[in-house]
C-alpha positions in Angstrom: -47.1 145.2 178.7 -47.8 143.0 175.7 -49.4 139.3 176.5 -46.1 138.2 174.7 -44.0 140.3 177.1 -45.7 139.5 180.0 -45.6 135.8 179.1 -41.9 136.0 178.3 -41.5 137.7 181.8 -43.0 135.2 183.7 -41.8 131.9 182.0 -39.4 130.8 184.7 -42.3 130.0 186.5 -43.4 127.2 184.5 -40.4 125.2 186.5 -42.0 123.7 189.6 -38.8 124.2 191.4 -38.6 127.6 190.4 -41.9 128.2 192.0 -40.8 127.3 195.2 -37.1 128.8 195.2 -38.5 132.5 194.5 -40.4 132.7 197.2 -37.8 131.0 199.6 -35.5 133.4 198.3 -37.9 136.8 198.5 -38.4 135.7 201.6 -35.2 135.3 202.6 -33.9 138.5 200.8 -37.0 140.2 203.2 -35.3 139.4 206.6 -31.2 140.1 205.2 -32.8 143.8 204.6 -34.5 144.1 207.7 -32.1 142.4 209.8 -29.7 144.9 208.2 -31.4 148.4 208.4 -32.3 147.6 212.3 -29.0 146.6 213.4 -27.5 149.6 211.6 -29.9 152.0 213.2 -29.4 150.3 216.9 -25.5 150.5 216.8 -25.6 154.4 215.0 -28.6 155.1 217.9 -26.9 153.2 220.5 -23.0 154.1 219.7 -23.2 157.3 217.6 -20.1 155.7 216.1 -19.8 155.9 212.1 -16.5 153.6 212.4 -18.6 151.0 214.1 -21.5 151.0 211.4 -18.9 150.3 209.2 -17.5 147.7 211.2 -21.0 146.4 211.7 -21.6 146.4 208.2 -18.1 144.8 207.3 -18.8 141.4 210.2 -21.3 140.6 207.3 -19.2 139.7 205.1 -16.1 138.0 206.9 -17.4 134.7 205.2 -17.0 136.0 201.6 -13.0 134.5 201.9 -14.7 131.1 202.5 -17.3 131.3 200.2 -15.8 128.9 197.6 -16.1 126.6 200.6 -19.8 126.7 200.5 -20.0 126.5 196.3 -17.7 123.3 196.7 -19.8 121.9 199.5 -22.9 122.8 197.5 -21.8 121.1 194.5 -21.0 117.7 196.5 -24.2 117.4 198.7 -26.8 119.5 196.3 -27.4 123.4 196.1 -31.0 122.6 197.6 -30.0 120.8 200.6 -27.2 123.6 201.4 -29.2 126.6 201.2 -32.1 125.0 203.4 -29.2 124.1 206.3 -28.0 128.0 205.9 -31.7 129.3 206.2 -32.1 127.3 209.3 -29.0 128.6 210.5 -30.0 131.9 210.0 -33.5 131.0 211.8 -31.4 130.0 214.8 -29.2 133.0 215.2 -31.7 135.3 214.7 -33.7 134.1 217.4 -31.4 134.2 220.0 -31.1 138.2 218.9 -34.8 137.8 219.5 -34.4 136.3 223.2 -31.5 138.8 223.8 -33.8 142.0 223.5 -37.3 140.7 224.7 -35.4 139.6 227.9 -33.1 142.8 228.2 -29.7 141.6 227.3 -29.0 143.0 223.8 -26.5 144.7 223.6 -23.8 146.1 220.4 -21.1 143.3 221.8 -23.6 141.1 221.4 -25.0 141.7 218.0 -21.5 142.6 216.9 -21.0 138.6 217.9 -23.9 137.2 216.4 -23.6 138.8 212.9 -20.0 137.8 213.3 -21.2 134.6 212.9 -23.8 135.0 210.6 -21.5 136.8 208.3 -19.7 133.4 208.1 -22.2 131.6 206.0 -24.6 134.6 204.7 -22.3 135.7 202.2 -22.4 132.4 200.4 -26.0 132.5 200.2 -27.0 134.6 196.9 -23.6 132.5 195.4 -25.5 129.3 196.1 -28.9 130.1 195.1 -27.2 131.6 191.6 -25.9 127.8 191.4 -29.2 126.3 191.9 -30.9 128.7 189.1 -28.4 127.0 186.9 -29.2 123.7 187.9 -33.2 124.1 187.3 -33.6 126.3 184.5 -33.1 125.5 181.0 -29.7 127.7 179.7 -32.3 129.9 177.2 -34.5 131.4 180.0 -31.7 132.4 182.2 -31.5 135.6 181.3 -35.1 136.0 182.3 -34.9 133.9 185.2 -31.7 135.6 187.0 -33.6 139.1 186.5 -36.6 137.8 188.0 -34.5 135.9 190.8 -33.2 139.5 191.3 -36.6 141.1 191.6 -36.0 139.2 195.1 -33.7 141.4 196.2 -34.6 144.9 194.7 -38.2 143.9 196.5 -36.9 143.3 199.6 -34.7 146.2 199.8 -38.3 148.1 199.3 -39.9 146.3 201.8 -36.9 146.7 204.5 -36.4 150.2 203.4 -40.0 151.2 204.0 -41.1 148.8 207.1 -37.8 147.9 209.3 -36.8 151.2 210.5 -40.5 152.4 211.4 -40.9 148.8 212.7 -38.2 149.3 214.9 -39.5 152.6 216.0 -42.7 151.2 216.5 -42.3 147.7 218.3 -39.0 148.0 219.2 -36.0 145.7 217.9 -37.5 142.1 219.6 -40.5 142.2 218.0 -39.4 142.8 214.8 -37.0 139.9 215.1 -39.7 138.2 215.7 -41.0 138.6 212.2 -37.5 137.8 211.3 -37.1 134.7 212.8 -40.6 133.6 211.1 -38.9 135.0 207.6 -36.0 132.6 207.4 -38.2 129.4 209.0 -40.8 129.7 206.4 -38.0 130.5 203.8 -36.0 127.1 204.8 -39.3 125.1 204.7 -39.9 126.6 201.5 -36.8 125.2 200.1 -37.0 121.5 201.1 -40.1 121.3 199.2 -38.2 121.7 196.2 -37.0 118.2 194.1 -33.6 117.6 194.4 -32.0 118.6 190.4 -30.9 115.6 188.6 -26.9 116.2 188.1 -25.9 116.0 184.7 -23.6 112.7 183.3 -21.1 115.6 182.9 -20.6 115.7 186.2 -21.0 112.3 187.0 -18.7 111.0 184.8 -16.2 113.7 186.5 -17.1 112.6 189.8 -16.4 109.0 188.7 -12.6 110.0 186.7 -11.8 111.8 190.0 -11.4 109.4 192.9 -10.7 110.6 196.3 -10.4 114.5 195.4 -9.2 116.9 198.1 -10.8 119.8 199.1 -7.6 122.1 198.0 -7.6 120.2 194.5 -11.6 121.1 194.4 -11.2 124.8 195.4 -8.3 125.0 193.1 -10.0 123.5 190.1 -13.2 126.2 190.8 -11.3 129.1 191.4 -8.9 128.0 187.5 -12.1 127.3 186.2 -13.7 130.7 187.1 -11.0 132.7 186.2 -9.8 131.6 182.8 -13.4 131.5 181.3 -14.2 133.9 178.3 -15.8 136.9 179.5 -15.4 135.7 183.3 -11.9 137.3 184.4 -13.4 140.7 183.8 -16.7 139.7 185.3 -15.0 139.3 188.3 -13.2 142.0 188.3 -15.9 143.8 187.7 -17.8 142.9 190.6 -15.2 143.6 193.1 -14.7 146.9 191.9 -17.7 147.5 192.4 -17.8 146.1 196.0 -14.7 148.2 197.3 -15.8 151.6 195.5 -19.6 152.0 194.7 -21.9 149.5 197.5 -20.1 151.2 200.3 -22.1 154.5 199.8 -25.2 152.8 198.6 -25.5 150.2 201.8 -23.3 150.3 205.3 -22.6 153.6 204.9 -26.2 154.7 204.6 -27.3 155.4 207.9 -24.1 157.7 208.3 -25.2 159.7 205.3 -28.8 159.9 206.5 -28.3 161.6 209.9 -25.4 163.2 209.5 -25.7 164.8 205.4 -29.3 165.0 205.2 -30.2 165.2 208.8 -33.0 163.3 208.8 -34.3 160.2 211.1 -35.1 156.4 210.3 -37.9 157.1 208.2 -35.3 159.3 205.7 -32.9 156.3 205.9 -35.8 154.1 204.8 -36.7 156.5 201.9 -32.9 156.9 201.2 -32.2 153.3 200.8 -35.7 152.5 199.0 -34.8 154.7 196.4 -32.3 152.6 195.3 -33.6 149.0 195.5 -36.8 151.1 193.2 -34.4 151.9 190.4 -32.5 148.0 191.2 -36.2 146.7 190.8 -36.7 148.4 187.4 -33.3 147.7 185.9 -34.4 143.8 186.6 -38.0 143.7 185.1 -36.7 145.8 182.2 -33.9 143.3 181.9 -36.6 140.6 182.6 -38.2 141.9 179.6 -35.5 142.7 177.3 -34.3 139.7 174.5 -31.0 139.6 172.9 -29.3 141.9 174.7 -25.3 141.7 174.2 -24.9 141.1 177.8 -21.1 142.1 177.9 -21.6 145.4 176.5 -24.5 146.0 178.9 -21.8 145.5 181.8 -19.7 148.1 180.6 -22.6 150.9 179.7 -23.9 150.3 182.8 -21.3 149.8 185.4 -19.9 153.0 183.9 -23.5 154.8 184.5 -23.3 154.1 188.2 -20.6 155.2 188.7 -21.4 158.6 187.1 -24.4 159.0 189.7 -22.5 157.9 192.3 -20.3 160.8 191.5 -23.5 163.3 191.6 -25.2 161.8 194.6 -22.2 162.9 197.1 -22.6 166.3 196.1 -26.5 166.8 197.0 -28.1 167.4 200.0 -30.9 167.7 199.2 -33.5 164.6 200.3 -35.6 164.6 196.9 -33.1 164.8 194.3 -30.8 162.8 195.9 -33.7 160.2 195.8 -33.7 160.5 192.4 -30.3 159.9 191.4 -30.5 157.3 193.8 -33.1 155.2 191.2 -31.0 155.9 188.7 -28.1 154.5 189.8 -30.1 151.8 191.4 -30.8 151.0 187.6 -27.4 150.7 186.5 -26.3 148.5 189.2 -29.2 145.8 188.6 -28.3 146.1 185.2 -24.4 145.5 185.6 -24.7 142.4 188.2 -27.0 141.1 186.9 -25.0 141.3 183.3 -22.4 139.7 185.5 -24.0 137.0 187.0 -25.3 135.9 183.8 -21.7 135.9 182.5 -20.7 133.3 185.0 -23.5 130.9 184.9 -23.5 130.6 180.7 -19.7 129.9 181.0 -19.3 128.1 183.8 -19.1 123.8 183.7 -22.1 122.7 185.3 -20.2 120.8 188.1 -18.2 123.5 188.8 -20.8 126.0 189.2 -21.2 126.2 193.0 -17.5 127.2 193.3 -17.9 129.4 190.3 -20.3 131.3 192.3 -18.3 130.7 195.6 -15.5 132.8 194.0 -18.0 135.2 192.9 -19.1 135.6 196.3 -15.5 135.9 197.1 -14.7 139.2 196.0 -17.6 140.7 198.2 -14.8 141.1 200.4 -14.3 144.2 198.8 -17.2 145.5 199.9 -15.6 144.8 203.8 -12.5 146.8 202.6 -14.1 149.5 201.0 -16.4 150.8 203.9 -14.0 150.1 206.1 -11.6 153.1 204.1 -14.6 154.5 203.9 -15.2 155.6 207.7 -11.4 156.3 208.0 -11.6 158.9 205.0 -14.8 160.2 206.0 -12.7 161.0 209.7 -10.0 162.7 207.8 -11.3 164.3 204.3 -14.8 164.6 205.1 -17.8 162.5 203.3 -17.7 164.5 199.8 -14.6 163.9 199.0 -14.5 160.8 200.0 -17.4 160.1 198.0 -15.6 161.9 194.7 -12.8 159.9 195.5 -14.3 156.4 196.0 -16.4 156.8 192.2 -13.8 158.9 190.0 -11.4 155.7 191.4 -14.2 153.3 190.1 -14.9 155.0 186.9 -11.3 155.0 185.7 -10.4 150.9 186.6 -14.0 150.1 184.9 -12.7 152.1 181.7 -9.1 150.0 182.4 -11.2 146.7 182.4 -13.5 147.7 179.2 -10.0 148.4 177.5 -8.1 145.5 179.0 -10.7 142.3 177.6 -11.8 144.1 175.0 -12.1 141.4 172.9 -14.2 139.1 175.2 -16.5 142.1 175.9 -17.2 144.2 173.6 -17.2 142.0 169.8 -20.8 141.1 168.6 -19.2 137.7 168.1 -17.8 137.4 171.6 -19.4 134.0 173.7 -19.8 136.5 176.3 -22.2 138.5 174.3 -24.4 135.7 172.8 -27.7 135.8 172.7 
């Protein structure tokens, strides 16, 4: 890498705030991948049910239909001070997991309870700490700083991939919550050492015009907002096809596919599952590293990729070349929501952008309904088919999209393009 390259790469963390929010974030990103991987193992182990992984799977994201909530919230009391309340939430919750199994008492009613509740405000999480980004980083490094914020993710997906499964073999689940709980602690800490980002006279003077809002003439105003932007209507949609039809085989569903396609144990899920945050990871430093990309256009080439892996993976069963379409479609998704997110927060009114993101965090609920089908289809027409049906679906209403806002996606002109 070039010392131009690299130093474009690594600008964003020139912000002081953004020095402290990546690491609260990686962090946090660390224990949602753990956290996730163990439970799924536990309940397939414990249950042998592929309908209640999915269920499992779907409890974490029942807060998706109140996400706009949080953004709204977030954009009264500051995007800083909500996330640090959610992380000590999460700190909370997953320490009385923690007392359940060290004492005995852990059992699937339980955790099916607890992520119940967790999956109220854990959706709402990457949503808010998109709207923060916005709020700390000047509008011609986000680009950069969104990929890099991603890295987060893609990271930790390696990390839970390759640790919480043989952890969990290892210690067993309470000591591994352990380490959990200590994730989201220092990860809440981390974030109330962050300054508090001055809002703009924009918003103020907003604030000011709008005496004694409601919260249904807030929500309203974000969700309008969000979905008559240029460029942000198909964004959207984008990202909840992708939810319903491609995440489902690339996350819940992923401990079903690993004993029961590839016959393998936890250390095959953690390969499995790895391989895709890899290819996420390099679609984000490439993206990191990449400068006037037509962002729109990227959306389209790449959601349409993914969904042609997707459509390969199904088919194999074979562990090493399944891995290997598994980067590759791990490349096109970073690239495509991360194409999307960047979408939202150039277009979005800075006052608005919490509930910009809360709707964005909204149409996860696809992701509920999708793996939910899922384990019915999978019952009744077997995984492959299933599979076939879930990306052919996707590939088709991605090419109805491209066609559909044409003109805010694919012109060189187009704001959602700009550079």
């Amino acid at each position: 890498m070039s010392e131009a390259a690299r130093s474009s790469a690594l600008a964003p963390f020139r912000i002081r705030n953004y020095r402290f929010q990546w690491p609260s974030d990686l962090l946090t990103s660390w224990a949602f991948e753990v956290e996730t991987l163990v439970l799924g193992w536990f309940i397939m182990v414990e249950t042998g049910s592929v309908l209640l992984l999915t269920v499992l799977a779907s409890l974490q994201y029942v807060g998706t239909l109140i996400a706009p909530v949080f953004g709204m919230v977030g954009d009264r009391i500051g995007h800083r001070d909500l996330l640090a309340a959610m992380r000590f939430a999460y700190t909370a919750l997953s320490a009385t997991i923690m007392a359940l199994a060290l004492s005995g008492h852990l059992a699937p009613l339980n955790i099916m309870i607890i992520v119940a509740i967790m999956g109220l405000i854990r959706p709402s999480d990457l949503g808010v700490r998109g709207a923060l980004l916005a709020d700390i980083m000047p509008s011609e490094q986000l680009v950069g700083a969104i990929s890099l914020a991603r890295t987060t993710q893609d990271s930790a997906r390696i990390a839970g991939a390759l640790t919480g499964a043989g952890l969990f073999a290892v210690l067993g689940i309470g000591f591994v919550y352990v380490a959990i709980a200590c994730l989201y602690l220092t990860a809440a800490v981390l974030m109330l050492c962050m300054t508090r980002p001055v809002k703009s006279h924009g918003a103020a003077e907003h604030r000011k015009d709008r005496l004694g809002p409601t919260l249904l003439r807030d929500l309203r105003e974000g969700i309008v907002h969000a979905w008559n932007g240029p460029g942000m209507r198909a964004a959207l949609c984008v990202a909840f096809l992708a939810n319903l039809t491609a995440f489902p085989f690339t996350n819940g569903l992923l401990p079903y596919v690993a004993r029961d396609i590839f016959h393998t144990d936890q250390t095959g899920l953690g390969y499995l599952s790895a391989s895709f945050a890899v290819g996420s990871l390099i679609g984000s430093i490439t993206l990191s590293l990449s400068a006037g990309v037509r962002i729109a256009r990227l959306l389209i080439g790449a959601t349409l990729a993914w969904y042609a892996m997707l459509l390969v993976f199904v088919e194999l069963r074979t562990m090493p070349v399944a891995m290997a379409c598994l980067v590759l479609a791990g490349i096109a998704q970073s690239m495509s929501m991360i194409s999307a997110a960047v979408i939202l927060m150039r277009t979005a009114s800075a006052h608005l952008r919490g509930r910009v993101m809360g709707v964005r965090m909204m149409v996860i609920y696809g992701l509920p309904l999708g793996l939910l089908a899922a384990g019915s289809l999978i019952d009744l027409i077997g995984y492959s088919a299933t599979g076939t049906l879930y990306a052919a679906a996707g590939l088709i209403a991605m090419m109805a999209i491209a066609l559909h806002w044409r003109a805010d996606l694919w012109p060189v002109h187009a704001p959602a393009n700009a550079r």
